[in-house]
N, C-alpha and C positions, 0 to 999 in steps of 0.2 A: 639233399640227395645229390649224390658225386653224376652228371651226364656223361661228361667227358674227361679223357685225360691221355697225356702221354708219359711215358716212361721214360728216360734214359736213351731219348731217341735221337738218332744218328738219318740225316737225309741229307741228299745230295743232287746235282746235275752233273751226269756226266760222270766225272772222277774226282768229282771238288764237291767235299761236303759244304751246305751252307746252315744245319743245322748241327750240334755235333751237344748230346748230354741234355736235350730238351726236357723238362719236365713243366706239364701245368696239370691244374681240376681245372672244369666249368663244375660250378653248381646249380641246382633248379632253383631260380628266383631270383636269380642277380644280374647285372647290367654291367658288362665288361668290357674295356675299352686296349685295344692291341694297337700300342704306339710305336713310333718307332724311323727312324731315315728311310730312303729310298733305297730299295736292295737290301732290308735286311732280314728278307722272307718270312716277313708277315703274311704274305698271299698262303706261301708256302705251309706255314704253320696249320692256319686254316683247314688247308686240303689236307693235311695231314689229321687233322681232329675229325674232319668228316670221312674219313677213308676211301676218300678221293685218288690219294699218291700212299703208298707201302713204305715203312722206315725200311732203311739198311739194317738197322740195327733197333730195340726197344723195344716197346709192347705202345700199343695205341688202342683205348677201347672206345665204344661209345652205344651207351645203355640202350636197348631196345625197347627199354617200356620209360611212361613219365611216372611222375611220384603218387599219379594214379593205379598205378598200374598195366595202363592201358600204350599202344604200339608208340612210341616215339614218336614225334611229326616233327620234321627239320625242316626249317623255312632257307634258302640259301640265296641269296643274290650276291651273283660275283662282279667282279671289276669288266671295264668294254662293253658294258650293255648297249653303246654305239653302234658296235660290230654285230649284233642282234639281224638277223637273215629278211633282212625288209621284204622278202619275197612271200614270209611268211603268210597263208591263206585266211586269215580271223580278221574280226575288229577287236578292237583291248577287250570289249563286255566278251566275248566268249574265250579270250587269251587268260584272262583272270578268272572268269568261272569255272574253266579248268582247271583252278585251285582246289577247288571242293572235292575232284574225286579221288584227290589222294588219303582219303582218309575212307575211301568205303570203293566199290565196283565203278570201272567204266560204264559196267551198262545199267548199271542202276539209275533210275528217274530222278531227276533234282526235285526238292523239296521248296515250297517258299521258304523256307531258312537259309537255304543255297544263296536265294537270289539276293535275300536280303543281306547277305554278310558280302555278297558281292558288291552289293550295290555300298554298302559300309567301307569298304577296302578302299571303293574307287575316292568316293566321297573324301576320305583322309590324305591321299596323297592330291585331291586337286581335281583328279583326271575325269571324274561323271561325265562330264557336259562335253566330254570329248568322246565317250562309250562305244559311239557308232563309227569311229575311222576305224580304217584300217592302219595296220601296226607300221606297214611300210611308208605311212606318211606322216610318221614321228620324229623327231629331233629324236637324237641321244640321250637329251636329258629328261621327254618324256618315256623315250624305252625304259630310261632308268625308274618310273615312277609305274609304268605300270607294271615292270617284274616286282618292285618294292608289293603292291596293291598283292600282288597272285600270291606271293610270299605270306602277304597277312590273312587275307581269304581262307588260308589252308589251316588257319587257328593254331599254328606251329607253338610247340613245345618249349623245341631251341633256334631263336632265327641268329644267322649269320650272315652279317653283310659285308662286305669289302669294300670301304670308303665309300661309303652309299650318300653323302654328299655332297660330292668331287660336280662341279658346276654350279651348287646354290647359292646365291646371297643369302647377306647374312641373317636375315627374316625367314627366309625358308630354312635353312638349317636350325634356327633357334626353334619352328613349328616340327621339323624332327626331331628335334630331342625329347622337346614334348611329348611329342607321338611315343615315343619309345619307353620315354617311362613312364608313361601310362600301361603299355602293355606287359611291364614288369612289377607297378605296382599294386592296378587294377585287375588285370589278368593272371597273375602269376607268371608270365613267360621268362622266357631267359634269354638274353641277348647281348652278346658277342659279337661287337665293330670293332673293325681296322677303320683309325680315322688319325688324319695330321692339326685338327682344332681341338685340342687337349683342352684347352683354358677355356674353351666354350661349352663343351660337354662334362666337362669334370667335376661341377655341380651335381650329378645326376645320377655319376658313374655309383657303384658300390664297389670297383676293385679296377686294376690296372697291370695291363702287360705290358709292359717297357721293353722294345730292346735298342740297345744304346752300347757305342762304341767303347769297346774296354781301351787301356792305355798301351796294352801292349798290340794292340791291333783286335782286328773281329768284330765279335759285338757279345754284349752279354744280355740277359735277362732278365729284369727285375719286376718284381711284383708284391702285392703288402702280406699275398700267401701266396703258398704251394707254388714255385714257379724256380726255377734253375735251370742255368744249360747256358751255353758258350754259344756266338752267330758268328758266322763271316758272312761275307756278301754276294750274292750270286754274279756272277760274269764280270 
């Protein structure tokens, strides 16, 4: 089942396009890895699959229902989880159980299944036994672990992460990748990383976005399907 895709899509900053003829699918059930140098809007690609940023130019869809039939669930962790508002009022256990109500009412009562798939999310990224701080007295690389946690909480469809990563040694990332294809191939999910450890993950992956400098300048696209389109580099 096709989730995602872009068209023939033309994006830019400013007056300088950095995307120009984009085409990809996501599909339901695969583990896709978005490579690529620094500046070659990979972020951008992203926000444009989630209809986060509007093409100039193309068509961008992205399916409202899963292969269930049922409303979509997009899991999203972006890059600077850093920069995360340490003033924020929670500890991580209710910043993550807050995952849960996107798939039913605010004001609906949480269910012990709530708590337990809460208490399951924290458990895989590490964070449990840390449940009771508050958010503002996290390092960056656990902000990163507990938006990672809220993300999986939410039982998503299609998660998206943006160099989710970027600070692990090489034992923790070898325990994410795990993680992930686990949830792709135990769960059914579908999961779409921008990541620069190619050779680490690429065991795992089922398909691959490349984008890589063409000779005459830019950057081109390549992937083992569905994928075309021309890059130059943002700023």
């Amino acid at each position: 089942m096709l989730l995602a895709s872009l068209k023939d899509v033309e994006f830019g900053y400013r007056d300088v396009p950095c995307l120009q003829d984009a085409s990809i699918d996501i599909y339901a059930g695969e583990f896709v890895a978005v490579t690529g140098p620094n500046g070659a809007s990979k972020t951008t690609l992203l926000k444009l699959a989630l209809g986060l940023l509007k093409p100039w130019k193309g068509t961008v869809q992205l399916s409202p229902y899963n292969s269930e039939g049922k409303k979509l669930v997009v899991g999203y962790v972006p890059q600077q989880i850093a920069a995360f508002n340490g003033g924020f009022p929670s500890t991580i256990l209710e910043f993550v159980r807050s995952g849960r109500f996107v798939r039913s009412s605010w004001l609906r009562r949480l269910k012990a299944a709530d708590h337990e798939l809460t208490e399951q999310a924290l458990r895989q990224v590490g964070m449990w036994e840390l449940r009771n701080r508050r958010i503002g007295e996290l390092s960056g690389g656990q902000k990163q672990r507990i938006c990672m946690a809220r993300a999986l909480a939410q039982q998503p469809d299609l998660l998206i992460l943006d160099e989710p990563t970027t600070g692990m040694d090489q034992a923790s990332r070898m325990d994410f990748y795990e993680l992930m294809n686990r949830q792709v191939k135990k769960h059914g999910r579908t999961v779409v990383m921008v990541t620069h450890g190619l050779s680490e993950v690429q065991p795992y992956l089922d398909r691959m976005i490349e984008l890589k400098r063409k000779e005459e300048g830019g950057w081109k696209c390549c992937t083992t399907t569905s994928c075309s389109g021309h890059f130059a580099p943002v700023g």
